[in-house]
C-alpha positions in Angstrom: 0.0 0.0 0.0 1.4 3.4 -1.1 2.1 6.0 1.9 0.6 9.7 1.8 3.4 12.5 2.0 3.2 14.3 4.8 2.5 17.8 3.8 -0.6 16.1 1.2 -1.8 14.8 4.9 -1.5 18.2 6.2 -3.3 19.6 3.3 -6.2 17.7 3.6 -6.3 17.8 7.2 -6.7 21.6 7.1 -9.2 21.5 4.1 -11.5 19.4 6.3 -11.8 21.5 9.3 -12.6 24.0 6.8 -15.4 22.1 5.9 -16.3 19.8 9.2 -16.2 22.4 11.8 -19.2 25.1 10.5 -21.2 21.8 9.9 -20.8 20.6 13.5 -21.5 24.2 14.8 -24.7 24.4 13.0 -25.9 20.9 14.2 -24.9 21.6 17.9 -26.6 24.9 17.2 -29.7 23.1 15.8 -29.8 20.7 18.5 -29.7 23.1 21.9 -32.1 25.5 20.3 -34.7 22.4 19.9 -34.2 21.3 23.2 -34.3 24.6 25.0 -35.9 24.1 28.6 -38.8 26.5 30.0 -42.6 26.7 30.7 -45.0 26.4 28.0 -48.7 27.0 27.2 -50.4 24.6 24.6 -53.9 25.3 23.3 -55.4 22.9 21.4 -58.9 23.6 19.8 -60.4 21.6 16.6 -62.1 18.9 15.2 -60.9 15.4 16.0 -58.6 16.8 18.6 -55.9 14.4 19.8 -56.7 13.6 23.7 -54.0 14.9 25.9 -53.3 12.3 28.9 -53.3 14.5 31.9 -50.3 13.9 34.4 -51.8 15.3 37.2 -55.5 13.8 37.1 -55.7 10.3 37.5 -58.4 7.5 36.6 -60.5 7.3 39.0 -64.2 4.9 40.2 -67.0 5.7 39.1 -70.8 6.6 40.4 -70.4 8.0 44.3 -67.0 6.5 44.6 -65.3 8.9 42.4 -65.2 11.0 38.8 -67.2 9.3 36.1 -65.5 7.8 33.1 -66.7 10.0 30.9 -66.7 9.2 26.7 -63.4 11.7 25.0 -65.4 13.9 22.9 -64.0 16.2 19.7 -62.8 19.4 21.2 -60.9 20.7 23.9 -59.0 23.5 25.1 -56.0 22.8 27.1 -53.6 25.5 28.7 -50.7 24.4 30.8 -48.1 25.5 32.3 -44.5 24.9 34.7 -44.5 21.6 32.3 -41.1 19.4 33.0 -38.0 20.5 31.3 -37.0 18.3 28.3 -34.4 16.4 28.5 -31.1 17.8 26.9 -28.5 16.0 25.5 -25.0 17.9 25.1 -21.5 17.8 26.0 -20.5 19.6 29.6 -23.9 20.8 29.4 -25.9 19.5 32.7 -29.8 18.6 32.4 -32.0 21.5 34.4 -34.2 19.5 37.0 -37.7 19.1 36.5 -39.7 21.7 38.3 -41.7 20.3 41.4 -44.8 22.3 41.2 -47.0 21.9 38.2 -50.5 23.0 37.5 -53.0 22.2 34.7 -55.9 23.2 33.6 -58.2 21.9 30.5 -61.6 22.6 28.9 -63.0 18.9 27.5 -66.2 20.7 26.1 -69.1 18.3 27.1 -67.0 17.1 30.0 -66.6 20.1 31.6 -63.6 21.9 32.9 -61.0 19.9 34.4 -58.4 21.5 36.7 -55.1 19.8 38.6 -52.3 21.0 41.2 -49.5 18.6 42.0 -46.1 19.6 44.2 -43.7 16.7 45.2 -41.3 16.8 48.1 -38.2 15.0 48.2 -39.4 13.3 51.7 -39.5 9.3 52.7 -42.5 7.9 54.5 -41.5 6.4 57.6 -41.6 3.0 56.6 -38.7 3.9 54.1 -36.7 5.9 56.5 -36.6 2.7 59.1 -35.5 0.5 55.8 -38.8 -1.2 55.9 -40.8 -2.5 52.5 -44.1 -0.7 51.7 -47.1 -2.5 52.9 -49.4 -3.8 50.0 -53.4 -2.7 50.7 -52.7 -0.9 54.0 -52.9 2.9 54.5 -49.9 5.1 53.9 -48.8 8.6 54.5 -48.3 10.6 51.6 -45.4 13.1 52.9 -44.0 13.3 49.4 -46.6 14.8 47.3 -49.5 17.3 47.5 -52.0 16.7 45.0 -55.7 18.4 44.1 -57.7 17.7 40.8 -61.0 19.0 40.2 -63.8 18.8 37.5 -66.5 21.5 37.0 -69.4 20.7 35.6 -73.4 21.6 36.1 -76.9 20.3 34.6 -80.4 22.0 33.6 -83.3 19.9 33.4 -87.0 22.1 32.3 -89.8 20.5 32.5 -93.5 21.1 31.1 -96.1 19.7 32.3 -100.2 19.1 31.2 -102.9 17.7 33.1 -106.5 16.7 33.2 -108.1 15.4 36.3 -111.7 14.6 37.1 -113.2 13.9 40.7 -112.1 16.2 43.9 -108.5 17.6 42.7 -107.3 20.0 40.0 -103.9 19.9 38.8 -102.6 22.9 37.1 -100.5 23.0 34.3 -96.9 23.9 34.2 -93.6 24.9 33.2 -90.7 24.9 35.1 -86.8 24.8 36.1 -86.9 21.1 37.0 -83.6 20.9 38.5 -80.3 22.6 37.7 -76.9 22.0 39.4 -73.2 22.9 39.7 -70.5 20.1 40.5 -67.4 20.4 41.8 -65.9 16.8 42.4 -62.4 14.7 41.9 -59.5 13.5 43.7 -56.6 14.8 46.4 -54.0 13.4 48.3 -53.3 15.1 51.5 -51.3 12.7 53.6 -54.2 9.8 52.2 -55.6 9.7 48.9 -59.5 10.4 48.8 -62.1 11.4 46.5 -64.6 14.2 46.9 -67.5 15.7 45.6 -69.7 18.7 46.2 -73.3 19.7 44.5 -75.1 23.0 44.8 -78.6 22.7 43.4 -82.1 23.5 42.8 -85.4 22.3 42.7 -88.6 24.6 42.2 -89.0 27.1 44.7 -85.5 26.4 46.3 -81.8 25.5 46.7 -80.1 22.4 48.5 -77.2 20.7 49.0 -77.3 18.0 46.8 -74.0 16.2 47.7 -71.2 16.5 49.6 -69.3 14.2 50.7 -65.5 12.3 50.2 -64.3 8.5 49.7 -61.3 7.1 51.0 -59.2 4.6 48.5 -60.6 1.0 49.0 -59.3 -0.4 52.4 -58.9 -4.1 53.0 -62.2 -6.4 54.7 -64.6 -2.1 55.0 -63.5 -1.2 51.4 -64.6 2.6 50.6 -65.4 4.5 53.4 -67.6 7.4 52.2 -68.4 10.4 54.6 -70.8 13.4 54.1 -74.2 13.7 52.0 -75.7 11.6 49.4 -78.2 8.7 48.0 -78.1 6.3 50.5 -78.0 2.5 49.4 -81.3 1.7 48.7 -84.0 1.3 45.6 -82.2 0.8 42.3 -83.8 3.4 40.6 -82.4 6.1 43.6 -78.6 4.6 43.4 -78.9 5.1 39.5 -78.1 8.6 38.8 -81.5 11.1 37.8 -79.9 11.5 34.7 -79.5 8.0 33.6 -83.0 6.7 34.5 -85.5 5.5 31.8 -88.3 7.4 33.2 -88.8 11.5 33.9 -89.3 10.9 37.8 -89.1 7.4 39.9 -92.4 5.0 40.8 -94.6 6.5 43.4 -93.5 3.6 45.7 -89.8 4.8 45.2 -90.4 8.3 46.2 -92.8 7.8 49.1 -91.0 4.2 50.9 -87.2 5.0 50.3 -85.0 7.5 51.5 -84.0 10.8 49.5 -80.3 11.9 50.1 -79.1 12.4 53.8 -76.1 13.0 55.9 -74.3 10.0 57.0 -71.3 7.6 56.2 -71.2 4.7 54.7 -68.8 1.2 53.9 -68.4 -0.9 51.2 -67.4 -2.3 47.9 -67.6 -4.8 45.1 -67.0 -8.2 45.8 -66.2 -11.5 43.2 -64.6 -9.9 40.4 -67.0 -7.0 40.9 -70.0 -9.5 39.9 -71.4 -8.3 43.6 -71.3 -5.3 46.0 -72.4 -4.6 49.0 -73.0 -1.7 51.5 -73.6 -0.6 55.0 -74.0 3.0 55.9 -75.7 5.0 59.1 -77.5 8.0 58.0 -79.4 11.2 59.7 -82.2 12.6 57.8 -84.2 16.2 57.9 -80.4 17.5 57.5 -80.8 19.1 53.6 -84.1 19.4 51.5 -84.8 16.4 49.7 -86.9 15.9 45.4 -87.3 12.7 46.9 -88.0 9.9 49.8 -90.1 9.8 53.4 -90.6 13.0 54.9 -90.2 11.4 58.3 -88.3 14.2 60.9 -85.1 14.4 63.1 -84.4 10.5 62.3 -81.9 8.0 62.2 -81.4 4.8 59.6 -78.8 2.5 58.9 -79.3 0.7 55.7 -77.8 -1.7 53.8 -77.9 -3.0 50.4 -76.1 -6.2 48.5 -76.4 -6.9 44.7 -75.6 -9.5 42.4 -75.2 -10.1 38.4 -77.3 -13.8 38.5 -76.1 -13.2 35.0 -73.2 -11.6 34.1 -72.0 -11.2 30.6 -71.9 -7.3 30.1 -70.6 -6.4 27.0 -68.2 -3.7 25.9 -69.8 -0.4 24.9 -69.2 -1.1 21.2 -70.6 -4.1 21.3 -74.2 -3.4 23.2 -76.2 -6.4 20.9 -74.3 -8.6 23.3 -75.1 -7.6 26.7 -76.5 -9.9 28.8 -77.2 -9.6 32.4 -79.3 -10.3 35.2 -78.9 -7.9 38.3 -80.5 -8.8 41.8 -81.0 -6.9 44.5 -82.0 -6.6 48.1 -82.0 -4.0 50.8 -83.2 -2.9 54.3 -83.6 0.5 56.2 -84.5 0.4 59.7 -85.3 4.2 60.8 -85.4 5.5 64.6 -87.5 9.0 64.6 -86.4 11.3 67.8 -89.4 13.3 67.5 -91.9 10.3 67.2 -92.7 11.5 63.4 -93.0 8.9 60.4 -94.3 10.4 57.3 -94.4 9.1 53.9 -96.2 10.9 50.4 -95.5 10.6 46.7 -96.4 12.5 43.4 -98.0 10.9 40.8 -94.6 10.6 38.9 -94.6 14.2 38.0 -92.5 16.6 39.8 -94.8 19.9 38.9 -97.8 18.4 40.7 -98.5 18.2 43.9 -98.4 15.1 46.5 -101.4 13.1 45.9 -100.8 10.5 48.5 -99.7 11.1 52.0 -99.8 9.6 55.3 -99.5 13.0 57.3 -97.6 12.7 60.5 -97.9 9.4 62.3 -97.3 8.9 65.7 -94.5 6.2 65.8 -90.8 6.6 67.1 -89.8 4.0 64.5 -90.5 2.1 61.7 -88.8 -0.5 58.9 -88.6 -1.1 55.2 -86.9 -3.8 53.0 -86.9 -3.4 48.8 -86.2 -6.2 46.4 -84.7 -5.0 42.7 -84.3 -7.3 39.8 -83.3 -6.0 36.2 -82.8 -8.3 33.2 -80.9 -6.3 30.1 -80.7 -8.5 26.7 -78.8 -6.5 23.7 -81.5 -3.6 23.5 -84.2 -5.2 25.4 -84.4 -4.2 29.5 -86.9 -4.9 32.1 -86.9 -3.5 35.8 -89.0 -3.9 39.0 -89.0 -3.2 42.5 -91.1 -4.3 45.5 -90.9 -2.0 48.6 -92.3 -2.7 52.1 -92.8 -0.9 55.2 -93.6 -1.6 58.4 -94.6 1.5 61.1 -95.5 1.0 64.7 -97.4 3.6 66.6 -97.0 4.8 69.7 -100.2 5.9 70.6 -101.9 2.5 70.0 -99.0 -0.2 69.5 -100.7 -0.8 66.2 -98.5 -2.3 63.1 -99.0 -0.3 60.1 -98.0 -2.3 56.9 -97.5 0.1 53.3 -96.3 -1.1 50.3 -95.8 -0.3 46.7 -94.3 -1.8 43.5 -93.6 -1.1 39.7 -92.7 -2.6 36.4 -91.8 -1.4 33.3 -90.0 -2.7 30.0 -87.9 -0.6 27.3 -86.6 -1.1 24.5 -83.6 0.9 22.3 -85.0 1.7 18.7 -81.8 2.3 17.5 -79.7 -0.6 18.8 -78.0 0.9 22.2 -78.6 -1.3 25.3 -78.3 -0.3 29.1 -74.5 0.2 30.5 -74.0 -1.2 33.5 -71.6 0.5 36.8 -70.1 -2.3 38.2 -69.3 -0.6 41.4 -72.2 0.8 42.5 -74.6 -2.0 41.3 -76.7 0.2 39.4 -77.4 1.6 35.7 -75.1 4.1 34.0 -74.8 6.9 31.3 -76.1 5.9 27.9 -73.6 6.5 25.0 -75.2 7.1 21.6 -73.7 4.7 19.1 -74.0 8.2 16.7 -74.7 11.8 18.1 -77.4 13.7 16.4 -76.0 15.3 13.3 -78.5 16.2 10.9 -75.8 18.5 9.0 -73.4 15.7 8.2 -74.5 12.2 7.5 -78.0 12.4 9.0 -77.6 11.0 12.1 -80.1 11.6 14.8 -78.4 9.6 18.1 -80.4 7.1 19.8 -83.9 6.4 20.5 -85.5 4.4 23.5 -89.6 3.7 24.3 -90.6 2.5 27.5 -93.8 1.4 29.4 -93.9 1.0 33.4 -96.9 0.3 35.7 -96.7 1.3 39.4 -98.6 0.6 42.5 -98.8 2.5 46.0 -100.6 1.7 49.0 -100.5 3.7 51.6 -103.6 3.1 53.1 -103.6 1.0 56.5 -105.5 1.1 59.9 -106.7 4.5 61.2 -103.8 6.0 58.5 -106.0 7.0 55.2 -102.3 8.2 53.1 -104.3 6.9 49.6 -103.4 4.6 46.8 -102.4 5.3 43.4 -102.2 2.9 40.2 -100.3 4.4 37.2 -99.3 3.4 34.0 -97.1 5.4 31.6 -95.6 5.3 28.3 -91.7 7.0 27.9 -90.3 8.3 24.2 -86.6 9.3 25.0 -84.6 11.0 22.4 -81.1 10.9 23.3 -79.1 13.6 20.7 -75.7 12.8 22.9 -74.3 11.2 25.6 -75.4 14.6 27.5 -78.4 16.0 25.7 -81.9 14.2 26.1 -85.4 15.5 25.7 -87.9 12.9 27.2 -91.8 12.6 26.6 -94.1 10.7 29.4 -97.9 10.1 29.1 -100.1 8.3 31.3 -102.4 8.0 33.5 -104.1 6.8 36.6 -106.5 6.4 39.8 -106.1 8.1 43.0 -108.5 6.5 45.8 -108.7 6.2 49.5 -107.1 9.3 50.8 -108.0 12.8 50.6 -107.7 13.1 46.9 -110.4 10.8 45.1 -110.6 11.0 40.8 -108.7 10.1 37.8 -105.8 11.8 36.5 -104.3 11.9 32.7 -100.8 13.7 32.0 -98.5 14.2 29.4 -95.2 16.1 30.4 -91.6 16.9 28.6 -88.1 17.6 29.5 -85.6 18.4 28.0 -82.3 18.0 30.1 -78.1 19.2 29.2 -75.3 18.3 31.6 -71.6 18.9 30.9 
């Protein structure tokens, strides 16, 4: 092999750091200018926006045990900012540390506003400073990190209402605010994880608490402990969320026999692969205005409730012509009254008319009720019933008082949808359209659902004349989006034994938005 003379090597040596050197500047240059660390602000607004995971809000349970799962719609706005350094790669150049406070804050459009805080320490749980090994499924202190996230989000339900009544009543007709309600409710770790929730609202003619309450992470043997006010656990159609059920209002029996939302705390969870649950709470009621249950005063109940799937194949959401399930239920409320008052009433499943059955105050310290559920759910196909039972014992006589109510009804999903179920809770869940109404593009006009239900309430016993009522009404639901719906009920019924005495016919509307 032929040598190279040394000043040819020098030659070319000198041309190629003419050449080699502006090249490697411009990369380097290139390189640190793409990598340059600092906070940032990203908007994102469109059609067929990407998703952007969150870092700071986590998945969390559903129903009364945490944030809903909610389905990722088309638009969003998202703003954030202290966002982690990138990572820079460059000779004698050291990596800036990631920031430890960071802060979020994203519009989802139908599922509200979703905010999130997070600040971590570099601190060791006492466990770790003795050496020891975390413990799996036990409580821990969180000294390391400070964490909030939060989700606002409201609802507005109006109603309208015609009657025609024959016999000694008159219902007027109506139109109305039905219900409207702002949400704040998500997850925080302050020394312990929990989940929280709070729920201004109002009803016609005035404002309540709704809900507030929190939930600790599942425990072993208790599981969720959850603290503050809500539904307690009883009557399927109460646990299932007033935006999710079939019909505009719930059975007469419902409203008058079970128990409206109250203060009290509560244990439980699901059990056998989440094929069960059960749950065990004490509750106070008369604390915060009620839409709903016995309008008993200055009591006491615990109640508890257990489910089961006798059937359980529930299908994935895009695959709703296969779900198949049978869900059983059974509950109990035994109720202590310190002022000796047991009351129960109902509407006649219309919230704009007045309470056509009712007890009045009965002289009895306390009283008991039990409720069996059953629902059966084939592809679009559902059916649901409930039996409810109380039992009242006066003081003034020791006389057993014994009312009771039921209902049916059956529905069926025009356009294919069938009934989610919520695992956790043991109830039913928001409906998904399997298209949104779109009459602009494609023609598509969400989902439709019909529905029939028969109820019966007796509330007539002894010396106690609170009345019966027999209904039957027929549902048309148009759901435009997972978070639009405008409902129309007709029906009627017979109102006998009490103070009111006559026939009624009705035909109400609604037409509710949540985000």
């Amino acid at each position: 092999m032929s040598r190279v003379s040394r000043p040819a090597r020098e030659s070319v040596r000198r041309a190629s750091r003419r050449i080699l050197w502006p090249l490697l500047a411009l990369g380097l240059g290139s390189g640190l200018f793409a990598a340059e660390p600092g906070s940032q602000s990203v908007i994102t607004a469109g059609t067929n926006a990407p998703k952007v995971q969150s870092t700071t809000v986590p998945e969390t349970r559903e129903g009364i045990k945490g944030l809903e799962r909610r389905p990722q719609d088309d638009f969003q706005v998202r703003v954030r900012t202290n966002a982690p350094a990138e990572a820079i790669v460059a000779t004698n150049l050291p990596a800036k540390p990631a920031k430890s406070f960071h802060w979020d804050v994203t519009w989802e459009g139908w599922n509200g506003l979703h905010m999130g805080m997070s600040q971590r320490t570099p601190l060791k749980t006492p466990r770790e400073m003795l050496g020891l090994a975390p413990q799996s499924n036990a409580p821990a202190l969180h000294l390391e990190q400070l964490k909030l996230t939060a989700t606002l989000g409201g609802l507005s339900e109006v109603d309208a209402a015609v009657y025609k009544t024959d016999g000694n009543f008159t219902l007027p007709d109506d139109i109305q605010l039905r219900r409207a309600r702002l949400r704040l409710q998500g997850d925080c770790i302050l020394l312990f994880p929990f989940s929280y929730k709070i729920e201004l609202g109002y009803i016609p003619h005035k404002f309540n608490l709704n809900q507030a309450w929190i939930s600790s992470e599942r425990l072993d043997y208790i599981g969720y402990i959850v603290a503050g006010v809500y539904q307690p656990p009883m009557s399927l159609d109460l646990v299932t969320s007033s935006r999710d059920l079939t019909f505009m209002e719930p059975a007469t029996a419902v409203q008058a026999l079970a128990p409206g939302n109250e203060a009290g705390i509560q244990i439980g969870h699901p059990v056998f692969n989440e094929r069960g649950t059960w749950t065990l709470g004490i509750f106070g009621g008369g604390v915060v205005a009620t839409e709903y249950g016995n309008a008993s005063q200055d009591y006491g109940n615990l109640i508890g409730r257990v489910t089961w799937l006798a059937m359980d194949h529930v299908a994935p959401p895009d695959r709703p012509e296969e779900n198949r399930y049978l869900h059983l239920g059974l509950s109990a409320n035994v109720q202590y009254s310190a002022s000796s008052i047991v009351r129960y009433q109902s509407r006649p499943e219309s919230y704009l008319a007045e309470h056509l059955i009712d007890t009045g105050e009965i002289d009895a310290s306390a009283s008991g009720a039990v409720g069996a559920e059953a629902a059966y759910v084939n592809g679009p196909f559902s059916l649901q019933g409930e039996l409810l039972d109380s039992i009242v014992r006066q003081d003034s006589n020791g006389e057993r008082l014994n009312f009771y109510g039921f209902y049916a009804n059956a529905s069926w999903y025009l356009t294919g949808e069938s009934r989610p179920y919520d695992r956790i809770n043991g109830c039913f869940k928001r409906l998904v359209p399997r298209r949104n109404f779109d009459f602009g593009r494609g023609g598509a006009w969400g989902a439709f659902e019909v529905a029939a239900r028969f109820s019966y309430t007796d509330l007539d016993d002894g010396n106690v004349r609170g009345g019966k009522i027999g209904l039957m009404m027929g549902e048309l639901n148009w759901y435009l989006h997972s978070h639009v719906r405008w409902m129309f009920n007709a029906g009627g019924g017979h109102v006998s034994g009490g103070t009111h005495e006559g026939n009624i016919v009705l035909f109400q509307t609604r037409v509710g938005v949540d985000f």
